[in-house]
C-alpha positions in Angstrom: 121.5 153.6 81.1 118.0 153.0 79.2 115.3 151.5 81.1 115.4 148.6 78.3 118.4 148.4 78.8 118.6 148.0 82.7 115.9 145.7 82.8 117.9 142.8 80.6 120.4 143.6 83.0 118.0 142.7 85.4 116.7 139.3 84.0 120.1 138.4 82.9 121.1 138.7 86.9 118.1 136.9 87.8 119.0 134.0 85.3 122.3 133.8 86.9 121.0 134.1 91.0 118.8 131.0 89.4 121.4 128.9 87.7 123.9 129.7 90.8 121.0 128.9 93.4 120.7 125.8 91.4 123.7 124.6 91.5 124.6 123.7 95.1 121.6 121.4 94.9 123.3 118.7 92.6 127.1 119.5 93.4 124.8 118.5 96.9 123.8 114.9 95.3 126.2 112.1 96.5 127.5 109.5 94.2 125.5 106.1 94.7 127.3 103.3 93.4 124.2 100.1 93.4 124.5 96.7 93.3 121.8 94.8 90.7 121.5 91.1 90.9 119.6 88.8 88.7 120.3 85.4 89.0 119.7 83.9 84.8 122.7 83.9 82.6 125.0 87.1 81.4 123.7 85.8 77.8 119.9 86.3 79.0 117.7 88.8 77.7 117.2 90.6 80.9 120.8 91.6 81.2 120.8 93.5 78.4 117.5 95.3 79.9 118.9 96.0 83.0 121.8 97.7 81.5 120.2 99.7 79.7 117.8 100.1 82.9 120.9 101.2 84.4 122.2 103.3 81.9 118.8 105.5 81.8 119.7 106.0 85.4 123.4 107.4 85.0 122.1 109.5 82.6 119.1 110.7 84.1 121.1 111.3 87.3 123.7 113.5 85.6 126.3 110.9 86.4 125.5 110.5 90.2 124.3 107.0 90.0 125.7 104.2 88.6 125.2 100.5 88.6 127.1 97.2 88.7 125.2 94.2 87.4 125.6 90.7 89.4 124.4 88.1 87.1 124.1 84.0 87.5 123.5 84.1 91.4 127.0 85.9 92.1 125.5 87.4 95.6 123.0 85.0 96.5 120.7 82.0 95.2 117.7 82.9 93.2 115.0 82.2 95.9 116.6 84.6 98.3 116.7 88.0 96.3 114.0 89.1 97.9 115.5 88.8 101.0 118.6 90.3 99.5 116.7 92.9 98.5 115.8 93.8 101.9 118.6 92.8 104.1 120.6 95.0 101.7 122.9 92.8 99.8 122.2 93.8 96.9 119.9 97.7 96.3 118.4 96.1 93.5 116.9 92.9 92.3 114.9 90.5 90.6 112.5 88.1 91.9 110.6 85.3 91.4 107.1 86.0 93.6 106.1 82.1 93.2 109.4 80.9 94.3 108.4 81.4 97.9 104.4 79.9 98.0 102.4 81.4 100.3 104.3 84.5 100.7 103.1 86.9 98.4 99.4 85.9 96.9 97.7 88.7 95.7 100.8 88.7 92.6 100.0 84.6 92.3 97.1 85.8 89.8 99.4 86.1 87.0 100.8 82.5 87.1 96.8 81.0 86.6 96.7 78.8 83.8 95.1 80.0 80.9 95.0 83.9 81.8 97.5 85.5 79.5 98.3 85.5 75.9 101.4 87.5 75.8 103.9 89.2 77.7 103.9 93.0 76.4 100.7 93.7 76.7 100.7 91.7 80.2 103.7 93.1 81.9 102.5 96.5 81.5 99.0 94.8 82.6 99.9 93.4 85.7 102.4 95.9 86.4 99.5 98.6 86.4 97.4 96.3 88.4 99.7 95.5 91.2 101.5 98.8 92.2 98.0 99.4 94.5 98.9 96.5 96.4 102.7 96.1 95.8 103.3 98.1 99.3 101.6 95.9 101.3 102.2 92.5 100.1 106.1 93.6 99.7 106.6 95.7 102.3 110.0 95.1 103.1 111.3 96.7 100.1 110.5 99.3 97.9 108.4 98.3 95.0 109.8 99.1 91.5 108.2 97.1 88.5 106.6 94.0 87.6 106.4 91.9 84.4 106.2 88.5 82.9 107.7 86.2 80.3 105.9 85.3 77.4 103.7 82.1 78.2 105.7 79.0 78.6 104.5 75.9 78.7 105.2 72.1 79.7 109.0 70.2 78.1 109.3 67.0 78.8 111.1 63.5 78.4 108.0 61.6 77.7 105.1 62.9 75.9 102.1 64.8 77.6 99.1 65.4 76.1 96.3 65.4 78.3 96.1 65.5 82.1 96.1 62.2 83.1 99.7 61.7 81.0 101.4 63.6 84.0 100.3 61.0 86.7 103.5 59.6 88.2 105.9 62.2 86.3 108.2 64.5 87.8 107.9 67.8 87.6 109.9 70.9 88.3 107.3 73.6 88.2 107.9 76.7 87.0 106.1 78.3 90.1 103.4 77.7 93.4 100.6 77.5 91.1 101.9 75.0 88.5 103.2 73.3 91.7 100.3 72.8 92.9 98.6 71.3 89.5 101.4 69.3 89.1 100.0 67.5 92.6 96.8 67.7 91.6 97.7 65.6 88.6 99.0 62.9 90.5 103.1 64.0 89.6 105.8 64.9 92.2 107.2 68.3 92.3 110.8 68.4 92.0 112.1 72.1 93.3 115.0 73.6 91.7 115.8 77.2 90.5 116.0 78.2 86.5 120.1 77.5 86.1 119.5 74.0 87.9 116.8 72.9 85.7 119.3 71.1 83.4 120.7 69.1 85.5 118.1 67.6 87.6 116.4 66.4 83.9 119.7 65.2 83.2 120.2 63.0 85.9 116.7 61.7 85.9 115.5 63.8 88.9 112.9 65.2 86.8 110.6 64.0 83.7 109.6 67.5 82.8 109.6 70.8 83.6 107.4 74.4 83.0 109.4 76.7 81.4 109.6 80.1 79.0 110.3 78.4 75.0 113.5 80.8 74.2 115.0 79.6 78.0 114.8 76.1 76.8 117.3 76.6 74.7 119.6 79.1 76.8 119.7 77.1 79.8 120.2 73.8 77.6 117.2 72.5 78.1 116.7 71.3 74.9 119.8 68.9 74.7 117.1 66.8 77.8 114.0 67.0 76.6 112.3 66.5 73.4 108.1 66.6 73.6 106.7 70.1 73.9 103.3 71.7 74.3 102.2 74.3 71.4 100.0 76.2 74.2 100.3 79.3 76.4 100.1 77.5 79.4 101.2 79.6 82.0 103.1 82.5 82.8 105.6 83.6 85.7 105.4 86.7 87.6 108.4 88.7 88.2 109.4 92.0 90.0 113.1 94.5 90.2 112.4 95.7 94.4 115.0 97.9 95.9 116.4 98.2 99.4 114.7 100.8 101.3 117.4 102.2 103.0 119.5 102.7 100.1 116.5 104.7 98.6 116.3 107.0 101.7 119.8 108.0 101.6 119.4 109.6 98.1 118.8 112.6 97.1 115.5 114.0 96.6 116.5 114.5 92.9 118.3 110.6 93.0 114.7 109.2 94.4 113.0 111.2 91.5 115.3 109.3 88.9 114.5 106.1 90.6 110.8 107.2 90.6 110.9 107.7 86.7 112.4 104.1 86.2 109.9 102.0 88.5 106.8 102.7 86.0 104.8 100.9 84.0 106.1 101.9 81.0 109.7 100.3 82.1 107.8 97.6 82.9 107.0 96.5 78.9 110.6 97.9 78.2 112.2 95.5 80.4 109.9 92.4 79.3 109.5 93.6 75.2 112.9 92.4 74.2 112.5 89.0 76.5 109.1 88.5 75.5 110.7 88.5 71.7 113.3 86.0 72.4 110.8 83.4 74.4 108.3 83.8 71.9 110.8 83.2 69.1 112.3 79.6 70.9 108.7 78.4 69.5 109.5 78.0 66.0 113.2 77.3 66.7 112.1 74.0 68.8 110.1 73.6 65.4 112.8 74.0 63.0 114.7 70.9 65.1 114.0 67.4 63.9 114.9 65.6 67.2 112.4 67.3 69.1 108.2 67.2 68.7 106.7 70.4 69.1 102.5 69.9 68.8 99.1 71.9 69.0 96.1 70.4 71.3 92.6 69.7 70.1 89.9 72.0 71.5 88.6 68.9 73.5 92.1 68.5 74.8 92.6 72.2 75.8 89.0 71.7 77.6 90.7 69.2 79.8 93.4 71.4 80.8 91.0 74.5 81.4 89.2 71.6 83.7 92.1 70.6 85.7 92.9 74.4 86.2 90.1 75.3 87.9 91.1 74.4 91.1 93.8 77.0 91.2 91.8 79.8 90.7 89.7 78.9 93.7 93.2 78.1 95.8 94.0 81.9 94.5 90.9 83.4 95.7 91.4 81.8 99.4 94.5 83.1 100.1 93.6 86.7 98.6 90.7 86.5 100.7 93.1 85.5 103.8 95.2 88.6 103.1 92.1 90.9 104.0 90.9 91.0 100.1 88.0 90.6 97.9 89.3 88.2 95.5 86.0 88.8 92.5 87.0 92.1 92.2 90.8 92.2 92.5 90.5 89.6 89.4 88.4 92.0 88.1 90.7 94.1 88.2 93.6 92.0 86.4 91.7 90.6 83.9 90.0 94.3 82.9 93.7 95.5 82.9 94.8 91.9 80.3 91.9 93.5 78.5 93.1 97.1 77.8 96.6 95.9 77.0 95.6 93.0 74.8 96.9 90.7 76.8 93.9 88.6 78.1 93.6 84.9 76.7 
């Protein structure tokens, strides 16, 4: 035998020791069947992201993982999939931070008033920003992604256009924070979750309500309201966590593939297709004769700003109660709204 010869023989073994040493490690990998629950329609945006979220997954994991997808509150209401989250009835869901005041501030920064202009650049923005203090403020899970819808602003029966208009309305608010403005103003908050929305307009339960422009129309909406504000008013944090046990009993290689899909990057490819569709209900309320969609003036808009204010100190006190500086952790947010082009 040739010494050329002999030594492809040689790498040629050592290939195969490799591939067969190799090869026990994912025959090793369990199968993990999860549970993903959302709680907005089957027809919404964000089931089409998740499966595709979920898809990645299967793929990435060579088969090992797959997913079912629970849409429309099928385990649980929406104000408890954080808790679901954790408790385990579901391994994966989505949340509405502001649904629960109080409970998770430092996030709160991205439903201020007047912060954000839209929803690509500031999903990957406050994504970015939060995963430094996603482990402490949601602790009881494992942190995957944030993002937000495009900036929704207020629908209503009767028509708003400055402050002083909502005194004596009721509102459903989108959040804490609009909650809180919607009190300030002099209005009553009526709470309800996205899919109820509807109905409490509907039955007079509610003037008015703050909500995403493409929604309006999903959720019907627009068949109860018929005034609408032409400005980015607000927008509404959201987050995918994942139970934490579930996570440990994967595989080293299974965490790595769940890894990979809680980035930053997912966090625009979960929002860019929703942040289309919101943005595009604009010109659709438009396009509709029986309902009045209209700019404000700049003195008008200055009102607003005013009446926001407010927030942004209530913000600052409970980031400061959670053991934070509050200057710079805006600081932060808005310098991250900046490099994404997000900032309004």
């Amino acid at each position: 035998m040739t010494i050329r010869k002999a030594a492809l023989l040689a790498v040629l073994g050592l290939g195969a020791a490799v591939t067969l040493a190799g090869w026990p490690a994912q025959a090793q990998d369990k199968p993990v069947q999860l549970k993903l629950s959302h709680w907005v329609p089957p027809t919404h945006p964000l089931q089409k992201a998740m499966e595709d979220w979920a898809d990645s997954v299967k793929k990435a994991s060579n088969g090992t993982i797959t997913s079912t997808i629970f849409p429309s509150q099928q385990l649980g209401k929406a104000f408890d999939h954080y808790d679901m989250a954790r408790d385990g009835i579901a391994d994966l869901t989505y949340i509405n931070p502001g649904y629960q005041p109080g409970r998770f501030p430092v996030i709160a920064a991205g439903e201020l008033p007047f912060l954000m202009s839209n929803a690509k650049g500031g999903s990957v923005a406050i994504d970015e920003w939060y995963r430094k203090y996603a482990a402490k403020e949601m602790k009881d899970v494992k942190f995957c992604l944030a993002f937000v819808h495009d900036p929704g602003s207020l629908h209503s029966r009767k028509k708003v256009v400055v402050p002083a208009d909502v005194r004596g309305m009721k509102i459903r608010p989108a959040h804490a924070t609009m909650a809180e403005l919607v009190t300030q103003l002099g209005g009553t908050n009526v709470q309800s979750s996205a899919p109820e929305v509807r109905d409490i307009l509907e039955k007079g339960v509610a003037d008015a309500v703050s909500f995403p422009w493409g929604s309006i129309l999903l959720f019907g909406i627009d068949k109860v309201t018929k005034y609408h504000i032409d400005v980015p008013l607000y927008a509404t944090t959201f987050t995918f966590v994942f139970n934490k046990t579930r996570y440990d009993q994967m595989s080293a290689a299974q965490k790595k593939v769940i890894d990979d899909h809680c980035t930053s990057e997912w966090a625009g490819r979960i929002a860019g297709p929703w942040s289309d569709f919101e943005h595009d209900g604009i010109q659709k309320l438009k396009n509709d004769p029986n309902h009045e969609v209209y700019p404000l003036t700049p003195d008008q808009v200055a009102q607003w700003r005013k009446v926001t204010e407010p927030l942004q100190a209530t913000w600052a006190a409970n980031v400061r109660k959670a053991g934070l500086d509050p200057e710079a952790t805006m600081a932060e947010f808005r310098a991250a709204l900046a490099k994404h082009r997000a900032a309004y």
